[in-house]
N, CA, C and O atoms as a Tripos MOL2 file, in Angstrom:
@<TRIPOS>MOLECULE
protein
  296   295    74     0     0
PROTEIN
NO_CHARGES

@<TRIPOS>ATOM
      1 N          14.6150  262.9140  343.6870 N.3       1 UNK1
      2 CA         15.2040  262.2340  342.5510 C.3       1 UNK1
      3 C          14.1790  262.0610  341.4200 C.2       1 UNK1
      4 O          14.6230  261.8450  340.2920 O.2       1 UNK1
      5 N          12.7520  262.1400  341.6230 N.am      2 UNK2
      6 CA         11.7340  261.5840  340.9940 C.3       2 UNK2
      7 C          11.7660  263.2850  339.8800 C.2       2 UNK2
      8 O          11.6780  263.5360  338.6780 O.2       2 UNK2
      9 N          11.8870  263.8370  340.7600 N.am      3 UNK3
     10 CA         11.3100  265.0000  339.9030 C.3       3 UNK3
     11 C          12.1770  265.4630  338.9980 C.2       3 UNK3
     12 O          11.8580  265.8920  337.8890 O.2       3 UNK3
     13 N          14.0040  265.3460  339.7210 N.am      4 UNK4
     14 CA         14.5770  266.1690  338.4400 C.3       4 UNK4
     15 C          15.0750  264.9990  337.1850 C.2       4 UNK4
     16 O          15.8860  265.3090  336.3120 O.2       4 UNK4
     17 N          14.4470  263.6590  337.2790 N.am      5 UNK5
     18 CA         14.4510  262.6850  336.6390 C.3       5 UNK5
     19 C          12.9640  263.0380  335.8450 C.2       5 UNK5
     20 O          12.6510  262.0900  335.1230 O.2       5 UNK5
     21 N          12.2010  263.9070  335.8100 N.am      6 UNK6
     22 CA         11.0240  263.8530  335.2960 C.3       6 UNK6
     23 C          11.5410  265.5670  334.2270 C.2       6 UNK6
     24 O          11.2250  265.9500  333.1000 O.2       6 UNK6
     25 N          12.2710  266.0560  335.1230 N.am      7 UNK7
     26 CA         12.6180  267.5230  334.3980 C.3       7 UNK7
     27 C          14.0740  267.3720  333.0040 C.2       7 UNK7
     28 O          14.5830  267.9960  332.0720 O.2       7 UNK7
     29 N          14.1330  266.5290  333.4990 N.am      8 UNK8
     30 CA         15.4510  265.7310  332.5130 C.3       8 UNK8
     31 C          14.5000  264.9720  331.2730 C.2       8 UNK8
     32 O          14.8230  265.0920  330.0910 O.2       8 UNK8
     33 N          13.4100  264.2590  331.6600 N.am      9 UNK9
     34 CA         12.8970  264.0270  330.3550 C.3       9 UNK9
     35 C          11.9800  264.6910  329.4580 C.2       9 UNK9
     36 O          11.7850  264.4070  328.2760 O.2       9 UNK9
     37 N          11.4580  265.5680  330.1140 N.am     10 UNK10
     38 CA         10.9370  267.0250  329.5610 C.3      10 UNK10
     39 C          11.7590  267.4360  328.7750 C.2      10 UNK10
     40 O          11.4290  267.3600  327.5910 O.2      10 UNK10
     41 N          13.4410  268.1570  329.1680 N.am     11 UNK11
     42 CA         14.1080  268.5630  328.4440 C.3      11 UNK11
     43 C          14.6180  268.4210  327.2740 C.2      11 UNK11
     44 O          14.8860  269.2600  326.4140 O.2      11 UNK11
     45 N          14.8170  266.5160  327.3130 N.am     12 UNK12
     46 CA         14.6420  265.8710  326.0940 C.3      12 UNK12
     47 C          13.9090  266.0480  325.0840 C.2      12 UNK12
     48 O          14.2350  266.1750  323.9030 O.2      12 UNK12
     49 N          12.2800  266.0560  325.8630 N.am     13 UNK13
     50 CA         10.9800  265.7980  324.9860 C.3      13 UNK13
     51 C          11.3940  267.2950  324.0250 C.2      13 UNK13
     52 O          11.6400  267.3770  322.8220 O.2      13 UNK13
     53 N          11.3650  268.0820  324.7890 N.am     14 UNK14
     54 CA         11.0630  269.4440  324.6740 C.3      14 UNK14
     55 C          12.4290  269.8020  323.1600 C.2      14 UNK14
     56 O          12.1960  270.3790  322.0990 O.2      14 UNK14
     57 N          13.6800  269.2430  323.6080 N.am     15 UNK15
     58 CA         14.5220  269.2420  322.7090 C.3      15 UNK15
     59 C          14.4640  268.5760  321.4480 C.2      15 UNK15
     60 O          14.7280  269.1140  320.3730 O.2      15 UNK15
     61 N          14.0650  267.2300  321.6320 N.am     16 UNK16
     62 CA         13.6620  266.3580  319.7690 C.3      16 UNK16
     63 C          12.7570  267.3410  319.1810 C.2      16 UNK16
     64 O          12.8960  267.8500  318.0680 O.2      16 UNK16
     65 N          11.6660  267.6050  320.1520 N.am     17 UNK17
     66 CA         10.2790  268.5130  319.4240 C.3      17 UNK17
     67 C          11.3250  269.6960  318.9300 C.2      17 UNK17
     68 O          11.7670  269.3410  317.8370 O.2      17 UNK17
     69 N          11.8070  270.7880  319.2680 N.am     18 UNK18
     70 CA         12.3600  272.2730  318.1880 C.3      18 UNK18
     71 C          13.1320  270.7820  316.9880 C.2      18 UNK18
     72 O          12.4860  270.3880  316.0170 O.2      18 UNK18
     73 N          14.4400  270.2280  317.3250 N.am     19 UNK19
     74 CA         14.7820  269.4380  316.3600 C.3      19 UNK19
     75 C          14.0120  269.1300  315.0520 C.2      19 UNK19
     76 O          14.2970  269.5410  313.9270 O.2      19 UNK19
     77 N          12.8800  268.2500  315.4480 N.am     20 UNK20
     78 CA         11.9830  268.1680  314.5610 C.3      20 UNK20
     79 C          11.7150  269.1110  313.5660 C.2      20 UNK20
     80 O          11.7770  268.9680  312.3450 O.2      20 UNK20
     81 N          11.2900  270.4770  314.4880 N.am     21 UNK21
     82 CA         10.5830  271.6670  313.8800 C.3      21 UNK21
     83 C          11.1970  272.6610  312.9490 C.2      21 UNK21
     84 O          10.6830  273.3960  312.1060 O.2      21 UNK21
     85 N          12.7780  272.4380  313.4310 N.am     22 UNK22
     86 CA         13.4860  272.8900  312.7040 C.3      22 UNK22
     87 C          13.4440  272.0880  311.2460 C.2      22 UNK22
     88 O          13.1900  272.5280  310.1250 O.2      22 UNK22
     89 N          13.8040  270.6880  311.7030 N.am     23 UNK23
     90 CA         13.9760  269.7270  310.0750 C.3      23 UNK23
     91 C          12.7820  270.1160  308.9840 C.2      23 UNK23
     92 O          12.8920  270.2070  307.7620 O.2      23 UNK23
     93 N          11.7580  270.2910  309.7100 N.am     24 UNK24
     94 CA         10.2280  270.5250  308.8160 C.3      24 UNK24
     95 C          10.0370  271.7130  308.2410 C.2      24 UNK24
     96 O           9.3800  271.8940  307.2150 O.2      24 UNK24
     97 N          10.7640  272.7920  309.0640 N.am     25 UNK25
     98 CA         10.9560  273.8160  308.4480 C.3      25 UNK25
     99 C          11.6500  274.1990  307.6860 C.2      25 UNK25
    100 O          11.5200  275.3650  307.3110 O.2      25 UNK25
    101 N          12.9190  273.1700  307.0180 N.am     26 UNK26
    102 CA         14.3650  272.9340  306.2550 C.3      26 UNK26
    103 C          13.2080  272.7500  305.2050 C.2      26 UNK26
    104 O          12.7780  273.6770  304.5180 O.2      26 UNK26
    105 N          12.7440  271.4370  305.1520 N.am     27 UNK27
    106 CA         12.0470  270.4930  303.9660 C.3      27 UNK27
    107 C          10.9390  271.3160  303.1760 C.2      27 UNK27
    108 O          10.6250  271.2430  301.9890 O.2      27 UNK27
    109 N          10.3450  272.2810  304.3930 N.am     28 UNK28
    110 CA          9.5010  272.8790  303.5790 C.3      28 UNK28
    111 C           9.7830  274.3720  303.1700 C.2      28 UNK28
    112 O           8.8870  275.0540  302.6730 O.2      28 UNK28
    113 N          10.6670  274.7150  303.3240 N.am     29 UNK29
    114 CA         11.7210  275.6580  302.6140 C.3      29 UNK29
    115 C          12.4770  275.5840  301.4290 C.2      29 UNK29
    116 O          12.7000  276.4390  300.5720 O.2      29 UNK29
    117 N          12.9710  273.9430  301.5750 N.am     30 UNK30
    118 CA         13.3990  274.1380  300.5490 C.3      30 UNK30
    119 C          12.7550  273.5460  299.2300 C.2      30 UNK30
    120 O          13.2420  273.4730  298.1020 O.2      30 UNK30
    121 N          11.0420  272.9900  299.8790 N.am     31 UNK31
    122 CA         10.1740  272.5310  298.6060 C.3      31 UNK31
    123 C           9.9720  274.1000  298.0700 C.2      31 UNK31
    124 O          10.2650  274.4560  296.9290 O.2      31 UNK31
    125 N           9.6480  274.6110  298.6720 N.am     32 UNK32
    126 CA          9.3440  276.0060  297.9490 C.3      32 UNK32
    127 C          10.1330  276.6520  297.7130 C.2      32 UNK32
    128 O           9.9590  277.8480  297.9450 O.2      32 UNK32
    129 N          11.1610  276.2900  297.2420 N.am     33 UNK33
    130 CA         12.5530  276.8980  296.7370 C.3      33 UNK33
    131 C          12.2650  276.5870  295.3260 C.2      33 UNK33
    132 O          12.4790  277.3560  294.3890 O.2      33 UNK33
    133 N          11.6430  275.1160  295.2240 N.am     34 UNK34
    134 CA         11.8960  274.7160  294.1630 C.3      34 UNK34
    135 C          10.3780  274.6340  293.0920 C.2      34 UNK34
    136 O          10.4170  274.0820  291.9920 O.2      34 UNK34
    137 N           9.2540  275.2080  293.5860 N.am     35 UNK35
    138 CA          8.6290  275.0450  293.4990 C.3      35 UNK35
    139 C           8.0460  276.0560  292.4920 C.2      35 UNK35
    140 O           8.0630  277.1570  293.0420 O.2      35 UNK35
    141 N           7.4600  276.1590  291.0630 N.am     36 UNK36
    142 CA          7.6180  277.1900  290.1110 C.3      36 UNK36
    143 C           6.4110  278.0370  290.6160 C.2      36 UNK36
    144 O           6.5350  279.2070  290.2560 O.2      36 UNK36
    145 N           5.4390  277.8360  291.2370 N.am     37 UNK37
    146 CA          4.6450  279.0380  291.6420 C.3      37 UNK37
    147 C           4.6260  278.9190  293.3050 C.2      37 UNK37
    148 O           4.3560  277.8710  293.8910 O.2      37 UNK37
    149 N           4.9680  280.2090  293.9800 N.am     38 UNK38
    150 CA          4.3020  280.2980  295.2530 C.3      38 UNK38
    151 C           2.7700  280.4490  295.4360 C.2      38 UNK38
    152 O           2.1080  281.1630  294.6830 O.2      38 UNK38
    153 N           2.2130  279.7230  296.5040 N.am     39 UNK39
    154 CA          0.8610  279.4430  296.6120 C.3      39 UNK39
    155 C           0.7200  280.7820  297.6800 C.2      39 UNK39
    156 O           1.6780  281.1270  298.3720 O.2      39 UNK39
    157 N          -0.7770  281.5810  297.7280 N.am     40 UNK40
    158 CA         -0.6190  282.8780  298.6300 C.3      40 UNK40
    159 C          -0.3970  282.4810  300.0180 C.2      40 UNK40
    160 O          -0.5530  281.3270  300.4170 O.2      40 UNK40
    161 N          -0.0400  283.4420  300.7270 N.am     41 UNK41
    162 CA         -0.2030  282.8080  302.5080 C.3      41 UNK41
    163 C          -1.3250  282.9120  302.9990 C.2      41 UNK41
    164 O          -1.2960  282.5910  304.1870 O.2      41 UNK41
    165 N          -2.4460  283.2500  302.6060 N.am     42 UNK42
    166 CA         -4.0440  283.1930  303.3670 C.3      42 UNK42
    167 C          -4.4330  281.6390  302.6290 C.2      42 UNK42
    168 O          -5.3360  280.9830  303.1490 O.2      42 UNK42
    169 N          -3.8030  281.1600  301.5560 N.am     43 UNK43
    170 CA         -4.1580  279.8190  301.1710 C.3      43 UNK43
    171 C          -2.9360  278.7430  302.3020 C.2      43 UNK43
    172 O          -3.2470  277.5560  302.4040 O.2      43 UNK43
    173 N          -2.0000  279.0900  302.8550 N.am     44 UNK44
    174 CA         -1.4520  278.2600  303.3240 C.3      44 UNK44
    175 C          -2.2030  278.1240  304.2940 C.2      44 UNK44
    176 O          -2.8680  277.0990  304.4450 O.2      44 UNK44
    177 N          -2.2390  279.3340  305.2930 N.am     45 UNK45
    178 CA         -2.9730  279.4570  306.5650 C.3      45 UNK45
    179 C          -4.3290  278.7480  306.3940 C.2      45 UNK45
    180 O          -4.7770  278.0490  307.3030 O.2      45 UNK45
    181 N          -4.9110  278.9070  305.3560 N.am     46 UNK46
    182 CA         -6.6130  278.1500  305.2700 C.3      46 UNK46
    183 C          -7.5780  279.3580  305.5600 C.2      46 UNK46
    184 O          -8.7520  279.0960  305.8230 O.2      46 UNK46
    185 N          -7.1470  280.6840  305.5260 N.am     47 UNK47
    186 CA         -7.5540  281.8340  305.6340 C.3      47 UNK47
    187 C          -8.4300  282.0390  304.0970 C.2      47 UNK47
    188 O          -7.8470  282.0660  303.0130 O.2      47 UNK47
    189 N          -9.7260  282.1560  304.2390 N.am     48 UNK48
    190 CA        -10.4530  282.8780  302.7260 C.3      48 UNK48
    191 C         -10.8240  284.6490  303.2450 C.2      48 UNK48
    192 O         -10.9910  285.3110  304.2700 O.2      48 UNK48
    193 N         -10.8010  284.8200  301.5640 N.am     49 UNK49
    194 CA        -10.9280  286.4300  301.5260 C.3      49 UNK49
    195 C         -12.1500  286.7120  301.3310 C.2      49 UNK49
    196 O         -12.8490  285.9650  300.6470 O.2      49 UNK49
    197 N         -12.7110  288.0130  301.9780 N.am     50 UNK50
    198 CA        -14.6300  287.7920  301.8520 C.3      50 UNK50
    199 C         -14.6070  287.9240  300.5720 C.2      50 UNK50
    200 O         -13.7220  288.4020  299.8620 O.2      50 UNK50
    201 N         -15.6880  287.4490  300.2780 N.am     51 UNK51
    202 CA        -16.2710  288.0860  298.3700 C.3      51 UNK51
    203 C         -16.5590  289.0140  298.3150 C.2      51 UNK51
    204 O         -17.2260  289.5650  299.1900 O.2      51 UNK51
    205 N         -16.0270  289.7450  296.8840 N.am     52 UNK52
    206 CA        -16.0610  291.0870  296.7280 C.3      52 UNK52
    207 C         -17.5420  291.5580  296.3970 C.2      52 UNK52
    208 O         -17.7130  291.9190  295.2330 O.2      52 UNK52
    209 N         -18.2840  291.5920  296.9750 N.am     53 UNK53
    210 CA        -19.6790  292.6600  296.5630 C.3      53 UNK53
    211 C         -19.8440  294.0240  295.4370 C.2      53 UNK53
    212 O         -19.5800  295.2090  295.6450 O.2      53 UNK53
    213 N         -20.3440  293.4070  294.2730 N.am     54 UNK54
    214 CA        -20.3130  294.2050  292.9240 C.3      54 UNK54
    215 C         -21.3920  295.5880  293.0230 C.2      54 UNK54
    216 O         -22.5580  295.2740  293.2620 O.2      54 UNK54
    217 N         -21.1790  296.7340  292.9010 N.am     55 UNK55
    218 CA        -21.6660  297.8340  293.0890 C.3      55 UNK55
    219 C         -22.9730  297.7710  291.8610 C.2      55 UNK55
    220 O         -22.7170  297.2990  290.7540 O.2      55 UNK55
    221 N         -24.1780  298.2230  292.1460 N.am     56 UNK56
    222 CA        -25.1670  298.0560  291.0820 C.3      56 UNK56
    223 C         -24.1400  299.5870  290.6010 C.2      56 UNK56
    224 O         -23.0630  299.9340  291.0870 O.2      56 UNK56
    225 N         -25.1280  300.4110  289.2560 N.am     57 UNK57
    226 CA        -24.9990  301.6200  288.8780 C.3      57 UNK57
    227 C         -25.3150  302.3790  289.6130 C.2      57 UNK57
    228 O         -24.2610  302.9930  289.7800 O.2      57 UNK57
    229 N         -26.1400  302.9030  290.3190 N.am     58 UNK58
    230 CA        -26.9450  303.8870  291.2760 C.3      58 UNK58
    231 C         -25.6360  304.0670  292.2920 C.2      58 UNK58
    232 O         -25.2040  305.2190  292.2570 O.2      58 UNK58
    233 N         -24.9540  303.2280  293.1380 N.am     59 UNK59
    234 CA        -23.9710  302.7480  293.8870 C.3      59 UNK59
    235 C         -22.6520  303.5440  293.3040 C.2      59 UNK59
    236 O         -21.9360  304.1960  294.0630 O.2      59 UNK59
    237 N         -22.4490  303.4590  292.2000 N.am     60 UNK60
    238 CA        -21.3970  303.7960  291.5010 C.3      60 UNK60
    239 C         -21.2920  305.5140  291.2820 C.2      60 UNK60
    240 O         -20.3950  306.3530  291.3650 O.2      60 UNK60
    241 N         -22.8160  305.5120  290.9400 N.am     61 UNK61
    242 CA        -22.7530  307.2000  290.3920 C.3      61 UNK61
    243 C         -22.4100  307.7860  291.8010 C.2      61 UNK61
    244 O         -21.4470  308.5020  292.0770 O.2      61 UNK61
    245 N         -23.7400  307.1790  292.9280 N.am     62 UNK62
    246 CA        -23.3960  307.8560  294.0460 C.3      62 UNK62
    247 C         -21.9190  307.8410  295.0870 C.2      62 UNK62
    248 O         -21.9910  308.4230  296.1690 O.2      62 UNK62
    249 N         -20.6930  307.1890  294.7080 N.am     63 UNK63
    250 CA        -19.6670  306.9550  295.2960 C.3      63 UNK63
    251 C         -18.9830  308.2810  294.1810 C.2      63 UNK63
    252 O         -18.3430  309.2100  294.6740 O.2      63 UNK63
    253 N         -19.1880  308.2040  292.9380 N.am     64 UNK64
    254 CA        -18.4040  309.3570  291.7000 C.3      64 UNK64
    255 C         -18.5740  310.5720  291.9990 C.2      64 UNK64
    256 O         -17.6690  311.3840  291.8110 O.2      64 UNK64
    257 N         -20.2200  311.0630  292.7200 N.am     65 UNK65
    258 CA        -20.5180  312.4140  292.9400 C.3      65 UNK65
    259 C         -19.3670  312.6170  294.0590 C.2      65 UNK65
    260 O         -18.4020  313.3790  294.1210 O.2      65 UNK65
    261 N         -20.0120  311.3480  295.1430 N.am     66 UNK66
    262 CA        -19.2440  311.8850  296.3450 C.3      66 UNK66
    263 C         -17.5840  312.1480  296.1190 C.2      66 UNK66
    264 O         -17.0160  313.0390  296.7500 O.2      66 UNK66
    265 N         -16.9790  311.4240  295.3110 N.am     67 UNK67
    266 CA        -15.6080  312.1820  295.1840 C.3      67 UNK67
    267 C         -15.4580  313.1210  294.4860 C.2      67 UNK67
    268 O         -14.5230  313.8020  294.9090 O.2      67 UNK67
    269 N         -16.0410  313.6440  293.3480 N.am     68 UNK68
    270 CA        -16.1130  314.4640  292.8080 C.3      68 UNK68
    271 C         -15.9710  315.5080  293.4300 C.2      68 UNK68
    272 O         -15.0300  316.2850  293.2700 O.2      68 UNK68
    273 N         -17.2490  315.6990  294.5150 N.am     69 UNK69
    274 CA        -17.4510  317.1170  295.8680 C.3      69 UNK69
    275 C         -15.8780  316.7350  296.1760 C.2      69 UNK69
    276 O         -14.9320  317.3180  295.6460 O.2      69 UNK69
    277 N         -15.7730  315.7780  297.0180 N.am     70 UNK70
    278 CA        -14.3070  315.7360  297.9270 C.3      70 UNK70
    279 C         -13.2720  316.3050  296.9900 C.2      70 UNK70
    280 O         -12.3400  316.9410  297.4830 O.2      70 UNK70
    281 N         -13.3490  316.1330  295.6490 N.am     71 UNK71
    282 CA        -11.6240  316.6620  295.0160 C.3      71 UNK71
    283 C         -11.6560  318.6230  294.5980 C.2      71 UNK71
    284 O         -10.8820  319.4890  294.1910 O.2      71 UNK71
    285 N         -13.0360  318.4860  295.0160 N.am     72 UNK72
    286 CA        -13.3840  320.2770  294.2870 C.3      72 UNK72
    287 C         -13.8540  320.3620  293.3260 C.2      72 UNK72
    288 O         -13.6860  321.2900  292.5350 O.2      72 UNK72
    289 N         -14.6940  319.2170  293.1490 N.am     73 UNK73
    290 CA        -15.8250  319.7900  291.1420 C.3      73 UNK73
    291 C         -16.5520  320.2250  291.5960 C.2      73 UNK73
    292 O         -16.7940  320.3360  292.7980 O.2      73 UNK73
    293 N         -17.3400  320.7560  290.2570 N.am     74 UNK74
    294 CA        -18.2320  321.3760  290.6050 C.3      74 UNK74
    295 C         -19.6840  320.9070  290.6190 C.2      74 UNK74
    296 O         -20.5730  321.6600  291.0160 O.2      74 UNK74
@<TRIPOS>BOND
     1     1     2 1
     2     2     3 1
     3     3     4 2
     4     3     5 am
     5     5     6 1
     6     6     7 1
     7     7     8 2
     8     7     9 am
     9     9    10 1
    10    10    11 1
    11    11    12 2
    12    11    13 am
    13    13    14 1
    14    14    15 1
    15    15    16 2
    16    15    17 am
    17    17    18 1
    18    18    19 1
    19    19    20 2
    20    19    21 am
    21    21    22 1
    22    22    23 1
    23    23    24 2
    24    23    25 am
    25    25    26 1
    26    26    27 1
    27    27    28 2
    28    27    29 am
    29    29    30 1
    30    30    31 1
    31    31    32 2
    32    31    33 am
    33    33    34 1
    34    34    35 1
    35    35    36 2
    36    35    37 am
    37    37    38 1
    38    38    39 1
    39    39    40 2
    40    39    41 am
    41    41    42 1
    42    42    43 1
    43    43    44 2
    44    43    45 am
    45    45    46 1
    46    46    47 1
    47    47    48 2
    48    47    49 am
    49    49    50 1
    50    50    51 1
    51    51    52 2
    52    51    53 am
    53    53    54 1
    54    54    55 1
    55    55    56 2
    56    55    57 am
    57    57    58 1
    58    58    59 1
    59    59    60 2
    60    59    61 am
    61    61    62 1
    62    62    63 1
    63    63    64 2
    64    63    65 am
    65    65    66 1
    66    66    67 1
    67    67    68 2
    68    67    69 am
    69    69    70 1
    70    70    71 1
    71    71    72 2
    72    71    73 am
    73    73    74 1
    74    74    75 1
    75    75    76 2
    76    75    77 am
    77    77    78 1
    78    78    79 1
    79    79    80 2
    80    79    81 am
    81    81    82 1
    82    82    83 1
    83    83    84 2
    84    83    85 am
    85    85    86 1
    86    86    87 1
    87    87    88 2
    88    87    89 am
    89    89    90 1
    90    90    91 1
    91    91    92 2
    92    91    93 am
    93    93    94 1
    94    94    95 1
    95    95    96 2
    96    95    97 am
    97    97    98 1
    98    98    99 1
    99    99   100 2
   100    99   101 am
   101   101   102 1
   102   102   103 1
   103   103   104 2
   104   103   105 am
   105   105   106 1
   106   106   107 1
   107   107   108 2
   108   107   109 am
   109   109   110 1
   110   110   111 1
   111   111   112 2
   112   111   113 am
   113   113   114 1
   114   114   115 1
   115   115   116 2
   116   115   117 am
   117   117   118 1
   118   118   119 1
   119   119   120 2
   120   119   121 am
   121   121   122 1
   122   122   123 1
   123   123   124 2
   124   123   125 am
   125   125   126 1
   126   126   127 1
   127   127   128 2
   128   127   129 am
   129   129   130 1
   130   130   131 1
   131   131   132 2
   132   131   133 am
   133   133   134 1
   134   134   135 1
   135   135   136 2
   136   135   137 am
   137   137   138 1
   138   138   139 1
   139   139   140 2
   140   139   141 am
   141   141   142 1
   142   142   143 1
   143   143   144 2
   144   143   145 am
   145   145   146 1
   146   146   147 1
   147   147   148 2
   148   147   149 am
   149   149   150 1
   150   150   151 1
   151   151   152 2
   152   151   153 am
   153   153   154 1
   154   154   155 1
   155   155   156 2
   156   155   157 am
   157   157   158 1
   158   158   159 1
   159   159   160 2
   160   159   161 am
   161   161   162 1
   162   162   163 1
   163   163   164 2
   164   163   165 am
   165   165   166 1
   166   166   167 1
   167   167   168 2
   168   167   169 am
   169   169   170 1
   170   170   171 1
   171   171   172 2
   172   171   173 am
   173   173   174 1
   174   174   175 1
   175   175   176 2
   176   175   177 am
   177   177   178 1
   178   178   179 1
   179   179   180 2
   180   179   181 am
   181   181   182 1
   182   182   183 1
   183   183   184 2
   184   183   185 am
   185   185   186 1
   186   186   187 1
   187   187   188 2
   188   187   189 am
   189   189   190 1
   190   190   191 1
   191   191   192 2
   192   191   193 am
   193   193   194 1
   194   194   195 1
   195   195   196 2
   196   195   197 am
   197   197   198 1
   198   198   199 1
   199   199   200 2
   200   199   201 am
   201   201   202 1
   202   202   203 1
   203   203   204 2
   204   203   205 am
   205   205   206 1
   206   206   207 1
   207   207   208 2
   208   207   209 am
   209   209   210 1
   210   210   211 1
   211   211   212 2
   212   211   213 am
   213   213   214 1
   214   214   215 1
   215   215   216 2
   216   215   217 am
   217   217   218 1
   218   218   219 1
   219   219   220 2
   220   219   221 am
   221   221   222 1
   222   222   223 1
   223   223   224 2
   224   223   225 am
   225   225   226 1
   226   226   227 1
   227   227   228 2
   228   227   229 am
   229   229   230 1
   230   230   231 1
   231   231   232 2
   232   231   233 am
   233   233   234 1
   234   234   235 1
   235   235   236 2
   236   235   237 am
   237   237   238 1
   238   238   239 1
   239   239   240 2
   240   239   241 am
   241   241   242 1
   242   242   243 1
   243   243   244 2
   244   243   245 am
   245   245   246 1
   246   246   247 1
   247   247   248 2
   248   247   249 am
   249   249   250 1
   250   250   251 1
   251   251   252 2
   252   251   253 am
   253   253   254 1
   254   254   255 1
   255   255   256 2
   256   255   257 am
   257   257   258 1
   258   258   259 1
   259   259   260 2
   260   259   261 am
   261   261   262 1
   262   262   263 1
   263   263   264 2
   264   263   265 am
   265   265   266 1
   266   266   267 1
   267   267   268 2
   268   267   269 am
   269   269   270 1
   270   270   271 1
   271   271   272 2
   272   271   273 am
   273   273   274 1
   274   274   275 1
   275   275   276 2
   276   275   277 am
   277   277   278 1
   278   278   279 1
   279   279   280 2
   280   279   281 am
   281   281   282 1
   282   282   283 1
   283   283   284 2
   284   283   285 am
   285   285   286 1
   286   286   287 1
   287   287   288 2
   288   287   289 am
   289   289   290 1
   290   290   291 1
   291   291   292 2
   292   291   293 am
   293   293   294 1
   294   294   295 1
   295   295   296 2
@<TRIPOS>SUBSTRUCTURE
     1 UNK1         2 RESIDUE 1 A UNK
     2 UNK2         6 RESIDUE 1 A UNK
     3 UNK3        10 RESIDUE 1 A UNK
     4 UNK4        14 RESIDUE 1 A UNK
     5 UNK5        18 RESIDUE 1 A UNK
     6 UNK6        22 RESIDUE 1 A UNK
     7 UNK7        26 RESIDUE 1 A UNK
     8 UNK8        30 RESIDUE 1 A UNK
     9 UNK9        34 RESIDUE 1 A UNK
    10 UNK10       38 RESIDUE 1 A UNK
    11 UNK11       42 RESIDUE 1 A UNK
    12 UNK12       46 RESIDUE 1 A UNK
    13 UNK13       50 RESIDUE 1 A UNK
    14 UNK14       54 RESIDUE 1 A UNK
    15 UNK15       58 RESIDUE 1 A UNK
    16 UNK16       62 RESIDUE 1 A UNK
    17 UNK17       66 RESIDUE 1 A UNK
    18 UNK18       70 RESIDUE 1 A UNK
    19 UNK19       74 RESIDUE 1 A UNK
    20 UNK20       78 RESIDUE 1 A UNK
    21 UNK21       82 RESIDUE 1 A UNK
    22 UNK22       86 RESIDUE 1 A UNK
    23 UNK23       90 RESIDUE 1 A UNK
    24 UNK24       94 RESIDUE 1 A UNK
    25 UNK25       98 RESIDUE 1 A UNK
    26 UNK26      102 RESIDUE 1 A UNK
    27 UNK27      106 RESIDUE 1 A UNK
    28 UNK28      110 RESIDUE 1 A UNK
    29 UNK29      114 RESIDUE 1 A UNK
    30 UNK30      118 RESIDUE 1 A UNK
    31 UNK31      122 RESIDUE 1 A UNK
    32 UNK32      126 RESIDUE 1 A UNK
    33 UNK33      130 RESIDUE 1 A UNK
    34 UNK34      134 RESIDUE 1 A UNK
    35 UNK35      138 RESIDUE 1 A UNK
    36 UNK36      142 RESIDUE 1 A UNK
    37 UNK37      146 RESIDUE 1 A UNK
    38 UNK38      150 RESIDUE 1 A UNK
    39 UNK39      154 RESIDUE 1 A UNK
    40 UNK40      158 RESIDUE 1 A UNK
    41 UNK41      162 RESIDUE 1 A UNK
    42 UNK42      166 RESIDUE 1 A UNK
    43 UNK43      170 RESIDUE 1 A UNK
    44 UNK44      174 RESIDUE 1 A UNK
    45 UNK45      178 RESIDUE 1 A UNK
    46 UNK46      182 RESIDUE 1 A UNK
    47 UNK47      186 RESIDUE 1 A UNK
    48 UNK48      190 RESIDUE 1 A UNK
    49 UNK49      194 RESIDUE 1 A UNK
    50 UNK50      198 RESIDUE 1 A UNK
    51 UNK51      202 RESIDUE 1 A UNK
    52 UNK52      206 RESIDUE 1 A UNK
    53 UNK53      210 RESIDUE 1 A UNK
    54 UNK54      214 RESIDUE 1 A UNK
    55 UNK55      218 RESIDUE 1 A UNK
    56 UNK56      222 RESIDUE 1 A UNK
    57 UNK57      226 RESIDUE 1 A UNK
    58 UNK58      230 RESIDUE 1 A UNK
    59 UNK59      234 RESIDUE 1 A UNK
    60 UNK60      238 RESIDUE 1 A UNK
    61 UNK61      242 RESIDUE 1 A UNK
    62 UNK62      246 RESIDUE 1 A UNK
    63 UNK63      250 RESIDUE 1 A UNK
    64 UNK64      254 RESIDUE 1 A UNK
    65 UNK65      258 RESIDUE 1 A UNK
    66 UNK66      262 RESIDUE 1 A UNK
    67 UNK67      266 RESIDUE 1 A UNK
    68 UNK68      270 RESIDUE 1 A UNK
    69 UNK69      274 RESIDUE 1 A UNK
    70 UNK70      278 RESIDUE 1 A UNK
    71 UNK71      282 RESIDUE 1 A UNK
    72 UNK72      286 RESIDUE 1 A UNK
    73 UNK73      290 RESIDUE 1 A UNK
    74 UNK74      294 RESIDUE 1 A UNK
């Protein structure tokens, strides 16, 4: 009796919790419905993007030759 009295309130627990998750997922659906800019999803997540590393000149010429060869110049 103990146990399926313990599996019965699990089911509960387990049921308010999606309930919940669902409502939170309503509210915050429909803030961003209304919301005039979307914010990116690596900013929702808390995800940053590496920094972009700026090519000196030397860097540059030598990436231009190399495609250059690759497309067929001469």
């Amino acid at each position: 009796m103990y146990e399926l009295n313990f599996y019965i309130e699990d089911y509960q627990e387990r049921i308010k919790n999606e309930q919940e998750e669902r409502l939170m997922l309503t509210y915050l659906n429909a803030a961003w419905v209304r919301c005039k800019r979307m914010p990116s999803l690596n900013k929702l997540l808390g995800k940053t993007e590496p920094a972009k590393k700026k090519m000196t000149d030397e860097e540059m010429f030598k990436k231009v030759k190399m495609l250059h060869k690759a497309l067929g110049g001469n």
